[in-house]
C-alpha positions in Angstrom: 33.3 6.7 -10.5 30.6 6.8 -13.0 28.1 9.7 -13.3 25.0 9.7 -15.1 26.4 12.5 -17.2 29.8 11.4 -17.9 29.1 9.3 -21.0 30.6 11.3 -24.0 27.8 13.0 -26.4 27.5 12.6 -29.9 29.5 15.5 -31.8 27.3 18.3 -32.3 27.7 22.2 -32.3 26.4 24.1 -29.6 22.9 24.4 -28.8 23.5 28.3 -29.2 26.7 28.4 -30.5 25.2 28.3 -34.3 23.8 31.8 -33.7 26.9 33.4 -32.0 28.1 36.8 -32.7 31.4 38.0 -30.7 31.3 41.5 -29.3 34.9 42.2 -28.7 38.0 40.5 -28.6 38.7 38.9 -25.6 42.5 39.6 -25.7 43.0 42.0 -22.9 45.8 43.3 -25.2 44.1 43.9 -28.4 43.9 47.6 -30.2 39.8 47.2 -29.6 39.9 47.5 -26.2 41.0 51.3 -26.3 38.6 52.6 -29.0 39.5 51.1 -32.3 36.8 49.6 -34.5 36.6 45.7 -33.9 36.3 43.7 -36.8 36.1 39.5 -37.3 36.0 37.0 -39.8 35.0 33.5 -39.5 37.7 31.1 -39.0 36.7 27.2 -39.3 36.1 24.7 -36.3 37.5 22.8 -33.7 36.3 19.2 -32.0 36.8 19.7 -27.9 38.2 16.8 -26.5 36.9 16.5 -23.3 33.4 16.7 -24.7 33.5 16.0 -28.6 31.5 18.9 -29.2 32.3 21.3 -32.6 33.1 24.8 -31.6 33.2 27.6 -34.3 36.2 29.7 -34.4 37.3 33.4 -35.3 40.0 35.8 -35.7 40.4 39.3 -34.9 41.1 41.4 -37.7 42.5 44.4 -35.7 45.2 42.3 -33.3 45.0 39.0 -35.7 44.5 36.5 -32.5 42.7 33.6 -32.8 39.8 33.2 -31.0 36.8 30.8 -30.6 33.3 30.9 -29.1 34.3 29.2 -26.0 36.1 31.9 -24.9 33.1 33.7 -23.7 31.4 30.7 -22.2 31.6 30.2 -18.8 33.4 26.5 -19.1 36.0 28.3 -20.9 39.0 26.2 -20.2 37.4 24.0 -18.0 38.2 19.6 -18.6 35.0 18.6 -16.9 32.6 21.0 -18.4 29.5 19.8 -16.7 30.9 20.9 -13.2 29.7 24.6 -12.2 25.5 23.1 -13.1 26.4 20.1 -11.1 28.8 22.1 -8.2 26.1 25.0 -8.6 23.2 22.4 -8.3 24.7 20.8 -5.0 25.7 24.2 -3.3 21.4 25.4 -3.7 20.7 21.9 -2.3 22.2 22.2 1.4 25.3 20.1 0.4 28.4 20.4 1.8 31.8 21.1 -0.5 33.0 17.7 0.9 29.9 16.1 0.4 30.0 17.5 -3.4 33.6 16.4 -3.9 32.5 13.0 -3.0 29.3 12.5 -5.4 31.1 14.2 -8.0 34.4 12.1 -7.9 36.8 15.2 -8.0 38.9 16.9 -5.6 37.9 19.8 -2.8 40.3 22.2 -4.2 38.0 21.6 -7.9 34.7 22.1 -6.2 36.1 25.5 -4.5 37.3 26.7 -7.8 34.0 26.2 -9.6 32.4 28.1 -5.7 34.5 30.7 -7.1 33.5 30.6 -10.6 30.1 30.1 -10.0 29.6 32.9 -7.5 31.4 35.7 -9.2 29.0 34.9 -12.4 26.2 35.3 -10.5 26.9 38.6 -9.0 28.3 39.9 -12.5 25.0 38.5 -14.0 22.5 39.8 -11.6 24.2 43.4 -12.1 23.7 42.8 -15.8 19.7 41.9 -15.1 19.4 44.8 -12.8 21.3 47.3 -15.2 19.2 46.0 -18.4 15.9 46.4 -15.9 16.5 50.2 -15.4 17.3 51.0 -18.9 14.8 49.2 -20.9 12.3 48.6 -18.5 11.9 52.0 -16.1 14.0 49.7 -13.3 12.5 48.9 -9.8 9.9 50.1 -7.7 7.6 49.2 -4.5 8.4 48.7 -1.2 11.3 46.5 -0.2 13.0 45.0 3.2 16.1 45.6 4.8 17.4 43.1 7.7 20.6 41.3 8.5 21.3 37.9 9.1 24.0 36.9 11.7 26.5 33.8 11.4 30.5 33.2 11.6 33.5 32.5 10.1 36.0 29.4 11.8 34.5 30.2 15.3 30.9 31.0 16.5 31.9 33.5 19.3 35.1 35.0 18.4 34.7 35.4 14.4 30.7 36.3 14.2 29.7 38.0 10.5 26.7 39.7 9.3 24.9 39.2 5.9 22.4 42.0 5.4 19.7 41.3 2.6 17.4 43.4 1.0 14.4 42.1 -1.1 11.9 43.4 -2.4 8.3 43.0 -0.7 5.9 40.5 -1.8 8.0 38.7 -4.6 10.8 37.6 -2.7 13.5 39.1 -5.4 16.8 39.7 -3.2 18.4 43.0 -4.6 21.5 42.5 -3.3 23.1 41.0 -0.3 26.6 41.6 1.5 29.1 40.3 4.1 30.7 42.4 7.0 32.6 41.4 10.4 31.2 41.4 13.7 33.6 41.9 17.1 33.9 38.8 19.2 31.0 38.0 21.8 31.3 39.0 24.9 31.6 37.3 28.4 33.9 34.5 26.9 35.2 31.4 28.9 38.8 31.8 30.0 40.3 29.7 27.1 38.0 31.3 24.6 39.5 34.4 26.3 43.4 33.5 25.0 41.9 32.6 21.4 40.8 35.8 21.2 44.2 37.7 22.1 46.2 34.6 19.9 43.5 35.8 16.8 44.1 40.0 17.8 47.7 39.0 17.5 47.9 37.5 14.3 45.0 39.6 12.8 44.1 42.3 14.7 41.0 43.3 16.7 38.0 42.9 14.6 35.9 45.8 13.2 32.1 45.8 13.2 31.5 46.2 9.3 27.7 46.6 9.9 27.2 49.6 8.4 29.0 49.5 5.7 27.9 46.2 4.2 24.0 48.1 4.5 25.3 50.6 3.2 26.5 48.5 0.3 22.4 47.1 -0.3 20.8 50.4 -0.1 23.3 51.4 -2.8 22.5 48.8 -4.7 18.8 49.4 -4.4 19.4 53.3 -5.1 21.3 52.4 -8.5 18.5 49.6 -9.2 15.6 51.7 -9.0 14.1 53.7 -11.8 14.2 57.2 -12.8 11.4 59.0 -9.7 10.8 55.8 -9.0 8.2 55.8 -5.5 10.4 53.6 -2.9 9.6 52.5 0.6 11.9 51.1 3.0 10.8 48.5 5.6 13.2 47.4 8.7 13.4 46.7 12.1 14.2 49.5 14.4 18.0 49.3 14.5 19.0 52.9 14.9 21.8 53.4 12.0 19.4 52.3 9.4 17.7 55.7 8.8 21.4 57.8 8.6 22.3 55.5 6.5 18.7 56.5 4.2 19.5 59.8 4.2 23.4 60.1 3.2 22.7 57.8 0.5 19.2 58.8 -1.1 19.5 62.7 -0.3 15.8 62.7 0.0 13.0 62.2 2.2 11.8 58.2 1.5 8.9 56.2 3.0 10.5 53.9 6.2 8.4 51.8 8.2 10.3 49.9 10.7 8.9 47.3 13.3 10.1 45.7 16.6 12.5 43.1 16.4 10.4 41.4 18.9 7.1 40.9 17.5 6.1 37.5 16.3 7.9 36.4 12.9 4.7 35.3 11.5 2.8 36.2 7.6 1.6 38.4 9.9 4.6 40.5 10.3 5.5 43.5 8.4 8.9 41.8 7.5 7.7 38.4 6.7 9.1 38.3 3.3 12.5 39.0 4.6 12.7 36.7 7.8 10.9 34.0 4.9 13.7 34.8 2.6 16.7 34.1 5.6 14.8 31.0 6.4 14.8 29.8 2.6 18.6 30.6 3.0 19.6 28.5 6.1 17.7 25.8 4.4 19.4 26.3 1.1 22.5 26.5 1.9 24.9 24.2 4.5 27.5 27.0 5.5 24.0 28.5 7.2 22.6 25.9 8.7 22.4 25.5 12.5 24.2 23.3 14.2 26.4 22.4 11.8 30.6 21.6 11.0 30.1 22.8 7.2 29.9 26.6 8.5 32.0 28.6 6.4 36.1 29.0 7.0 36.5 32.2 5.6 33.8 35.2 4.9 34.8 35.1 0.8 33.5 32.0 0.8 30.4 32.6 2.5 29.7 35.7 -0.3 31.0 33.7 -3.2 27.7 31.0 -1.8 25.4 33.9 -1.2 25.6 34.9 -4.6 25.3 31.4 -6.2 22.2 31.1 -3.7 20.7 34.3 -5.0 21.4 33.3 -8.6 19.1 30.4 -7.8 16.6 31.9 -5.7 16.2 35.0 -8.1 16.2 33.4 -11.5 16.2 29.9 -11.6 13.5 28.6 -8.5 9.4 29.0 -8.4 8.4 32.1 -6.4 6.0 29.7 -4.7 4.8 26.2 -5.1 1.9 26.9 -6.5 3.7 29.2 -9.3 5.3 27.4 -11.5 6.4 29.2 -14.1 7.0 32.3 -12.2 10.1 33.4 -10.5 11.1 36.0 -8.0 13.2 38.0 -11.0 9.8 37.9 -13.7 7.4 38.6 -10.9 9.4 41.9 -10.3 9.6 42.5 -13.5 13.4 42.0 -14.8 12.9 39.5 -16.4 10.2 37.6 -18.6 10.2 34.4 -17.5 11.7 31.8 -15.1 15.7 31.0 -16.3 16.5 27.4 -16.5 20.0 26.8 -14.4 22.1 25.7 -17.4 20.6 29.2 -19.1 22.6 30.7 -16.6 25.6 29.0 -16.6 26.5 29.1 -20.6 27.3 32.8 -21.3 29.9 35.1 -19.6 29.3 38.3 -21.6 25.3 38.3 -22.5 21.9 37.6 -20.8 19.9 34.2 -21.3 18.0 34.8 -24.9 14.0 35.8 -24.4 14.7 36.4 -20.6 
């Protein structure tokens, strides 16, 4: 199958890699890694030969491993290093993992490695954002939303899930999002009835994980925010969301809450929230309704989420008529909107001038 970008490029070095300074060593092994000074020199080139491109190399003087640039990229070992921009590209567009197997002429089992891949770097990079924002820039701050979004794993009424978000108000920048199990529905039809006790069998009853995968945002948001930092917390009027408040902020916060019922207008006090799941179902297939690409297993559905958020945080327009502005610069943790291959190079350091 030909691709657009499959034709070979002219041998050149990286477009950073000229510029590239290596922190540690990445053996797991070397003396470095428990306290000992870690010193380099420079130790030639290689040509890669899936993509002819001149990689500089190193060697470690502490451990004396070899070492190159490429190990702290995040194609590092990959054949077909144009994959997690493409794979990541399709999974932000409401495409399927079949569907992306199929324009990208590889295999499923390739396009749910690089799910993998590309979600896991996007929740390690947005922690890096968000622990850069509260030490050089006084963190976060403002009023932000708390609500949860309910889908399933396999089967819609005996394996529901819940993905509560929290974003912050007004810029649409998602602080952190989680997955949890649901029980099974009740009043089920006889044979759903037998699936059920076949499932409690082999799996046990399930466990609503609610509260603990709320828990998990406001956490995130506490550890987020700045040093006295005002915060207000905006939610519908679900009754363990203010227990939660208290045992994890120790101190009396600003909560606004709303009825679930009320029109989910601009009008609402939770627009940007219910806009934010909205932009989600569209943006990604597992979350679309009806649909056969729901997700198989919960992992997967949080290794998307976080490729989504990636996307939604850094990478897409706040709005339409904005440009140059993203979700992550509008709220101040970064400086400007992140190109999607920006975020994809690096597995160690931030995008350069972001």
């Amino acid at each position: 199958m030909e691709l657009p970008f499959s034709t070979l490029p002219v041998p050149r070095p990286h477009r950073v890699d000229s510029a590239f300074l290596p922190r540690y060593c990445p053996r797991a092994l070397c003396a470095t890694r428990s306290g000992e000074p870690f010193t380099y020199q420079c130790a030639g080139s290689y040509m890669r030969a899936c993509d002819q491109r001149t990689v500089r190399r190193f060697r470690c003087l502490a451990c004396g491993s070899r070492f190159s640039s490429q190990s702290f990229r995040v194609d590092y070992r990959l054949r077909k290093p144009w994959l997690p921009l493409a794979v990541f590209q399709g999974l932000v567009a409401k495409t399927t993992l079949r569907q992306i197997s199929r324009s990208l002429g590889c295999k499923l089992d390739t396009v749910q490695h690089h799910l993998r891949l590309v979600g896991r770097h996007g929740h390690a990079l947005h922690r890096a954002f968000l622990s850069r924002c509260k030490e050089s820039r006084a963190g976060l701050s403002g009023a932000f939303q708390l609500d949860e979004l309910e889908t399933f794993e396999r089967n819609r009424r005996l394996c529901p899930l819940t993905v509560p978000l929290l974003v912050q108000a007004g810029t649409w920048f998602v602080v952190h999002a989680a997955t949890g199990t649901l029980p099974a529905r009740g009043r089920l039809r006889p044979r759903d009835k037998l699936r059920k006790l076949a499932y409690e069998k082999a799996h046990g009853k399930r466990q609503s994980q609610s509260r603990s995968a709320t828990k998990a945002c406001v956490v995130a948001l506490r550890e987020a925010l700045g040093k006295d930092a005002p915060v207000a917390l905006q939610t519908d009027e679900k009754n363990s969301y203010p227990e939660i408040f208290r045992q994890v902020f120790e101190r009396s916060i600003v909560h606004q809450r709303v009825n679930s019922k009320v029109r989910r207008d601009c009008k609402n006090l939770l627009f940007t929230v219910n806009n934010t799941f909205a932009q989600a179902r569209d943006g990604m297939s597992r979350l679309v309704r009806p649909n056969w690409g729901h997700s198989k297993l919960e992992r997967n559905l949080g290794w998307h989420l976080w490729a989504w958020i990636l996307w939604r945080n850094y990478a897409r327009e706040i709005t339409c008529k904005a440009r140059n502005v993203s979700s992550a610069s509008a709220a101040g943790v970064t400086t400007r909107r992140i190109r999607p291959r920006e975020l994809l190079e690096w597995v160690d350091r931030l995008p350069d001038a972001s």
